[in-house]
NUBAMI-228407 format. One record per residue (C-alpha): x negated, y negated, z. Coordinates in steps of 0.05 Angstrom, whole numbers, plus 5000, padded with zeros to 4 digits. Layout:
XYZ
...
! end
This chain:
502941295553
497041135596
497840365582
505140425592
504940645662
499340165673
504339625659
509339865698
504739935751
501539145736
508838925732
510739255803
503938985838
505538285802
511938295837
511638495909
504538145916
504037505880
512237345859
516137575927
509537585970
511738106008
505138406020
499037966035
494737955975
487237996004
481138395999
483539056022
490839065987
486538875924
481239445930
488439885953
490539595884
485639825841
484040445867
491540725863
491940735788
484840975778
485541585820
492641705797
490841645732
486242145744
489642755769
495342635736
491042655664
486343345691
494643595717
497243465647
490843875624
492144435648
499844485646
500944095585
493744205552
493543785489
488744005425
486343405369
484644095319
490944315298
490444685225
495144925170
492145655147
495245985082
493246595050
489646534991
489347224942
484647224882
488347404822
483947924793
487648374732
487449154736
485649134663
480648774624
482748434552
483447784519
489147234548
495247084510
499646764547
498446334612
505146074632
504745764702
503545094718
497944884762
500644654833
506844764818
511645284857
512745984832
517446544867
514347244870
514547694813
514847034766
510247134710
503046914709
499147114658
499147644604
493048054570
493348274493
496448844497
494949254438
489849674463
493449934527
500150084472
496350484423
493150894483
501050964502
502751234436
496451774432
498351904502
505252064485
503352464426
498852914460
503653054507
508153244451
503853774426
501754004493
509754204511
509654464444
504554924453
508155064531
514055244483
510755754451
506756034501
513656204549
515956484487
509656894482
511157134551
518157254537
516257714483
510758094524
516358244576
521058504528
515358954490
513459264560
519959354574
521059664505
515560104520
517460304586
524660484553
520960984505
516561234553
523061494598
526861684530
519762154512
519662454588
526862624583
526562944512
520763324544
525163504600
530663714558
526164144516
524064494556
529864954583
531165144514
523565364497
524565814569
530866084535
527566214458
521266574495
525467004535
530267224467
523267414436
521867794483
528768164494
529168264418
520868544419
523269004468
530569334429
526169304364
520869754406
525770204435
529370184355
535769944376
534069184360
534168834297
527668624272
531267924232
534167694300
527067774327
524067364268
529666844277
528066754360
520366694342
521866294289
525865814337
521365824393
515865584352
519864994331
521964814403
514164904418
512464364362
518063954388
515963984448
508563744437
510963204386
514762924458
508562984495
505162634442
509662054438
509561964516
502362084525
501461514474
506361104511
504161264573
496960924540
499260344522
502560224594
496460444629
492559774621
494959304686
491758674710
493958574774
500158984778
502258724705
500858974632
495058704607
499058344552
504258044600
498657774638
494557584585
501057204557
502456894627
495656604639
495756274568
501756014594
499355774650
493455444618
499155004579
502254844628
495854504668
494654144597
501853864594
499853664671
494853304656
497453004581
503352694630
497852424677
495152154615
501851784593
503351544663
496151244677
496351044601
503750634625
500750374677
494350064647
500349764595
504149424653
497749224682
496848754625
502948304656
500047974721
505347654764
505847234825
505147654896
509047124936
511646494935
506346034925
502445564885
497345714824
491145224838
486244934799
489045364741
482545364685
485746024649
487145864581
489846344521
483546674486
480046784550
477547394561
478447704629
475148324661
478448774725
471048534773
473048324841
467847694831
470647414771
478047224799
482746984742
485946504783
486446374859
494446424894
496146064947
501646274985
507945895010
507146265072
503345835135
499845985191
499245365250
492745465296
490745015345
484145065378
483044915456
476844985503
477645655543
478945425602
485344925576
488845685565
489345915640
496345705639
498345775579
502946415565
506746715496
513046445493
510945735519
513645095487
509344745438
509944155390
505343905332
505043275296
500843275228
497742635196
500942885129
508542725171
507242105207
512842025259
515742665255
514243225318
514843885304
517044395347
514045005364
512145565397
507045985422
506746695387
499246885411
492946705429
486946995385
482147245449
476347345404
471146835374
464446945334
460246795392
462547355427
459447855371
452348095363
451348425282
447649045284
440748925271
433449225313
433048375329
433448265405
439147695411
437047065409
438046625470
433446005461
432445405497
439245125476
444045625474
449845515430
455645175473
461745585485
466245655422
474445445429
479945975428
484845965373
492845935394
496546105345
503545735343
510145955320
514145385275
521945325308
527445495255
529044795242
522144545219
521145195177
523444935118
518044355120
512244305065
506344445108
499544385059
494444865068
489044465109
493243925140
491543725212
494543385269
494743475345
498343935377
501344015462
503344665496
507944585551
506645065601
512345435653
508444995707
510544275741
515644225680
517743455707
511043155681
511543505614
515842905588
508742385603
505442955538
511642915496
511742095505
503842125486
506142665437
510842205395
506641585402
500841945367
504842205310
508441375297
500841095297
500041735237
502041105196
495940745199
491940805152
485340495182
481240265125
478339695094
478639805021
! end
């Protein structure tokens, strides 16, 4: 762009000095000449900086996620295809699983037997209610024969004595005062064979544990301790299903499978530094780095275009989403070392801006490490924006050369 407006400019001097000679061409208008261009040049180039700033480190950033199983176990079945790309949830590769389906099947018998046992124990307890219940039943039935028994002893003790005292005075009968001793004794022995019954009852009930006879709560608590083993039998099956499922490994995102060296037979282990296979993902990030003080202009929101050697002639639009206000340099590790100036001090690092691809150029295959240059256009002196974009697109058409000699 620089050489275009030179030309311009050589084609206007050209013309009013030496063609239509309407200026005389000496010394000074030739010094004037030369000096024009070079300090117009100039400030427009440090203007265009700072409103426009340009960056020659523009970088495509994708996620990479090590594929490391959950499970360990030997490989069966690998079916993705190196660099080739794979929607999430798409299978990657499986793990033998025999192991993790027998551990299912114990699993699910144990917890068989364990709700069996739950079974019987809540029947145990169902049966400890009733016989306290029972017992309770017979202890009111014993009270009230007691009860009942009672009033006719009183009555049977108080004919003896009427009858003792007409025998006495000779005008009882001696037989009817045999026949009331005779029943009070048996209302007597009725009466303690009651007593008997509800004292024995009243034994059995007399055992509590908090609030509860002792076999209801002895019942309940083996309950209870079934009912923590079926608990944990069903944490059992679940982490037992899960460890199964685990020997499936699928894709996270949409992405690519690089380098893929997995082969059936191998044997993988669930160790965060042996990866089975790295992921990379179809998502992109876009950074481009500037010196600090090229971003005192330059907002969220501002316009932005790349162009990327791997798209020769094609400018992509953009946007700026953020800029990443935080470098290495500007952290100290903890350590009892005093920091380390020197006599050369490390020269200041770049900010990272971090640009937003438009809607229409999503849909682009960006590779993860391609570069390019990149221009933010700025909310400032918008008319000289169009100079950038001019050396924006004659950048990206010279992407085509491929300068080498071999």
């Amino acid at each position: 762009m620089e050489a275009l407006l030179l030309a311009i400019y050589s084609f206007f001097v050209w013309f009013i000095f030496i063609k239509k000679k309407w200026l005389p061409w000496n010394t000074k208008s030739q010094v004037t000449v030369v000096v024009i261009p070079i300090v117009a040049m100039t400030a427009l180039i440090l203007t265009l900086n700072v409103i426009a700033p340009s960056s020659s480190d523009v970088r495509v950033i994708k996620y990479v996620v090590q594929v490391i199983p959950q499970v360990k176990g030997r490989v069966i079945e690998v079916p993705v295809e190196p660099n080739r790309l794979v929607k999430k949830g798409e299978l990657l590769f499986r793990i033998d699983p025999t192991q993790y389906q027998n551990d299912l099947s114990v699993a699910k018998a144990k917890l068989a037997a364990d709700e069996a046992k739950l079974a019987q124990a809540a029947a145990n307890v169902a049966d400890a209610s009733a016989g306290a219940r029972q017992l309770q039943e017979q202890l009111k039935s014993a009270s009230s024969q007691v009860g009942a028994l009672q009033p006719r002893l009183d009555l049977a003790r108080l004919r003896v004595r009427q009858n003792k005292e007409l025998v006495a005075t000779g005008a009882g009968d001696r037989f009817a005062l045999e026949q009331a001793e005779a029943n009070a004794i048996e209302l007597e022995a009725q009466i303690a064979t009651a007593k008997a019954n509800e004292a024995q009852v009243a034994q059995k009930l007399s055992g509590l544990v908090n609030g509860e006879q002792a076999s209801v709560a002895a019942a309940r608590a083996q309950f209870a301790t079934a009912k923590a083993q079926v608990d944990a039998s069903r944490a059992d099956l679940a982490n037992a299903q899960w460890n199964l499922d685990q020997t499936s490994v699928y894709a996270p995102a949409n992405g690519y499978a690089i380098n893929v060296q997995l082969r059936p037979g191998s044997y993988v282990t669930a160790f965060p530094v042996a990866p089975a296979m790295s992921f990379v993902e179809e998502t992109y990030q876009v950074i481009a780095l500037y010196q600090q003080n090229e971003l005192t202009m330059v907002k969220p929101g501002n316009e932005a275009e790349i162009s990327l050697n791997m798209h020769p002639g094609r400018v992509i639009k953009a946007k700026v989403d953020s800029i990443v206000w935080a470098q290495g340099q500007g952290q100290i590790a903890q350590s009892g070392t005093l920091p380390q100036t020197g006599a050369f001090p490390q020269m200041p690092g770049r900010f990272p801006v971090k640009l937003e691809v438009a809607e229409k150029d999503r849909e682009l295959f960006l590779a993860a490490g391609a570069v390019g240059d990149g221009a933010i256009y700025t909310d400032h002196v918008a008319a000289i924006h169009i100079i950038r974009k001019v050396i924006m697109r004659v950048g990206s058409i010279t992407n085509y050369l491929v300068l080498k000699l071999h």
